[in-house]
N, C-alpha and C positions, 0 to 999 in steps of 0.2 A: 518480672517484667519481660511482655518477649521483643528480642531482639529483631527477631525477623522480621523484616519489613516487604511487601512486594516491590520491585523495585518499577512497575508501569504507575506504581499512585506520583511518584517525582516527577514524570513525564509532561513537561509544557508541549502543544500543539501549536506546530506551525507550518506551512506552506513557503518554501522559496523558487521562483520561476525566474528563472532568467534566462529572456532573449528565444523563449519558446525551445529551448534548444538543453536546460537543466534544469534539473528540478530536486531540490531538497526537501524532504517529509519529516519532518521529529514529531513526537509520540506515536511513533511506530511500535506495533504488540509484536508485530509478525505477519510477513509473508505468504499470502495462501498459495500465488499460482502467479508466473508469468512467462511472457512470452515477448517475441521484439513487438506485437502489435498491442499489448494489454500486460499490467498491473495492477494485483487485487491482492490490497492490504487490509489487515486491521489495526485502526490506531482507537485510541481510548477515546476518538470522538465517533466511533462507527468505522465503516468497512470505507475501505477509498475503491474509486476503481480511474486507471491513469490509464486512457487509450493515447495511442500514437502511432508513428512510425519510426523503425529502424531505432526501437528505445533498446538500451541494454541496462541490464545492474551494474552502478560502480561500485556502491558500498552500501551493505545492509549489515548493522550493527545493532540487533534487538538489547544487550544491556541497555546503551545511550540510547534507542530508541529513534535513530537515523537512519532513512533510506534515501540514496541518492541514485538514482537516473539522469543518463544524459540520450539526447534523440530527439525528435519532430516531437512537443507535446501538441496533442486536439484536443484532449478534456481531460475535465477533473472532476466526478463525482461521487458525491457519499449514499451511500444505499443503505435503507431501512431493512428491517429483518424480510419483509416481501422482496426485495429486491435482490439482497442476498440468497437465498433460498433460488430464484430463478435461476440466476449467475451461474451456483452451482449445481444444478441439472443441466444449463447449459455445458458447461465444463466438461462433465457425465457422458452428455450424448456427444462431443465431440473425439472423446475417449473411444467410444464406441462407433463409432462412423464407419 
């Protein structure tokens, strides 16, 4: 029997926002790239991307699969493999700029 288990198959998905101003993400994989104006995660429902202002990381914990931010949130969305793919050439060409 194997005992190994992954531990992102445990990971319930959730969103908490409060007051515009924190935000709680569980079924977090992992962290690709951020910055105080952008957050671009992958949780096991798709890639997130969390634009704002003046956002920082408080706690990102891939075991439990929590990421927390606090900052101005403006959006929250999920991006398909098209959309992913843009993001990161975006990313790319501002590397190189």
């Amino acid at each position: 029997m194997d005992k190994t288990k992954d531990v992102t198959d445990t990971f319930n998905h959730a969103i908490q926002l409060s007051e515009r101003k924190n935000i709680i993400v569980t079924g977090v994989k992992k962290l690709d790239n951020f910055d105080e104006n952008e957050f671009f995660a992958e949780s096991i429902m798709g890639h997130i991307l969390i634009k704002g202002e003046g956002l920082e990381l408080l706690k990102l914990d891939t075991f439990q699969g929590t990421l927390s931010i606090k900052g101005k949130i403006n959006s929250i969305a999920y991006l398909d493999e098209n959309n992913k793919k843009m993001k990161a050439d975006n990313i790319i060409a501002r590397l190189f700029k």
